[in-house]
C-alpha positions, 0 to 999 in steps of 0.5 A: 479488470480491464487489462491482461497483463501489462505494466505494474507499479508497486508502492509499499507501505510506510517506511519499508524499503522497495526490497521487499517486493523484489521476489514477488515481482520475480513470482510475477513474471514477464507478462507484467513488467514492474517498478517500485515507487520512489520516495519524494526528497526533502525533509516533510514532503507533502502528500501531493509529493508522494504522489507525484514521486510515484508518478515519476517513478512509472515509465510507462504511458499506461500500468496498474498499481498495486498499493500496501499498507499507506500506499493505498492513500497515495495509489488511490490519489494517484489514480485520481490525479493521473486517471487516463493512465493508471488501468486498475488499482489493487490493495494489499491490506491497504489504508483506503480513506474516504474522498477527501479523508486521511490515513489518520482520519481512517482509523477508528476512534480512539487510534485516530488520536493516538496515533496524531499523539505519537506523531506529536510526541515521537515522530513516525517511526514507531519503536524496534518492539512495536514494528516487530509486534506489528509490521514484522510479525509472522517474518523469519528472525533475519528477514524481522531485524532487516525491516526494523533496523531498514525501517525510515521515518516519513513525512507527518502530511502522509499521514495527515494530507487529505486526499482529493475527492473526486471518486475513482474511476479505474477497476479496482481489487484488494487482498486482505491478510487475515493474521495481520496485527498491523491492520485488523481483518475487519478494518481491512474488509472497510478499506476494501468496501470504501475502495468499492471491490468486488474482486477480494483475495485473502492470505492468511500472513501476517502485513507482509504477506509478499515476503510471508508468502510470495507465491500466494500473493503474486498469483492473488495478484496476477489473477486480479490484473489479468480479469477482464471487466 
């Protein structure tokens, strides 16, 4: 990496409020000052919406971001689309697509189409059982009921806008969860070859591992930003 310490901006994954980084950017500690990317308004925000609510939500001239889950397709756009500021981008069992690909067209067949087939059907939320099974497991039973019941639907062009694909130009590093039943391991080792890492942590916590198992994240973390390149 190219910076020590320094500013971060944390996007979390789709539909999960911004409460679930607060004890990791305690764990963080004052060396890296941090915020939590907004959301964009309106009812169907586009991709480029995300992005640029992320970009607003960095008050700083230049910081690091830290992507989970769907936010690897906004933070890698990011850094493309602000690449004078943004220092180094890192994965926290992140959806990386391929220049010009999707958070859809990255997964593998036959999931690809089915998840396009949800959306169409239901929407974007997935239901109370699946986001227990999946994004919640591994959680405490208060901390599991918050995240389903805070859960929000979002914007079908997160999942479906395609990303630019020009490649990226910034250090980058990734942290694969290995219990995670959200993103499989082995999917997660793709996304962290397409991001071109050579710099990979693994935590053996279910898709959240900064509630799961804060400290361990945030010193994955705090290692991978402050490497020098």
């Amino acid at each position: 990496m190219t910076n020590s310490g320094g500013p971060v901006l944390l996007l979390s994954g789709a539909g999960l409020p911004a409460w679930i980084w607060d004890a990791a950017r305690e764990a963080l500690g004052p060396d890296h000052e941090t915020a939590v990317a907004s959301r964009p308004d309106g009812r169907t925000p586009s991709l480029s919406s995300y992005v640029d609510a992320a970009l607003d939500s960095a008050p700083w001239d230049r910081f690091a971001v830290v992507a989970h889950s769907s936010g690897g397709v906004v933070g890698t756009e990011l850094a493309r689309r602000a690449h004078p500021r943004v220092s180094a981008v890192i994965g926290v069992s992140a959806v990386v697509p391929p220049p010009g690909g999707s958070f859809v067209s990255s997964m593998p067949f036959p999931q690809r189409h089915l998840l396009s087939l949800a959306m169409r059907l239901a929407g974007t939320r997935p239901p109370d059982g699946a986001l227990r099974r999946g994004v919640a497991a591994g959680l405490d039973e208060p901390t599991a009921a918050r995240i389903v019941a805070e859960f929000v639907p979002e914007s079908p062009d997160l999942y479906r806008g395609r990303t630019g694909t020009d490649a990226l130009r910034v250090p980058t590093g990734y942290v694969t969860t290995t219990q995670d039943r959200e993103l499989s391991p082995g999917l997660q080792g793709r996304f962290a070859a397409r991001l071109g890492t050579p710099r990979q942590r693994s935590l053996a916590t279910g898709h959240l591992p900064m509630l799961e198992d804060t400290t361990g994240l945030a010193g994955a973390l705090a290692e991978m930003l402050d490497q020098r390149g």
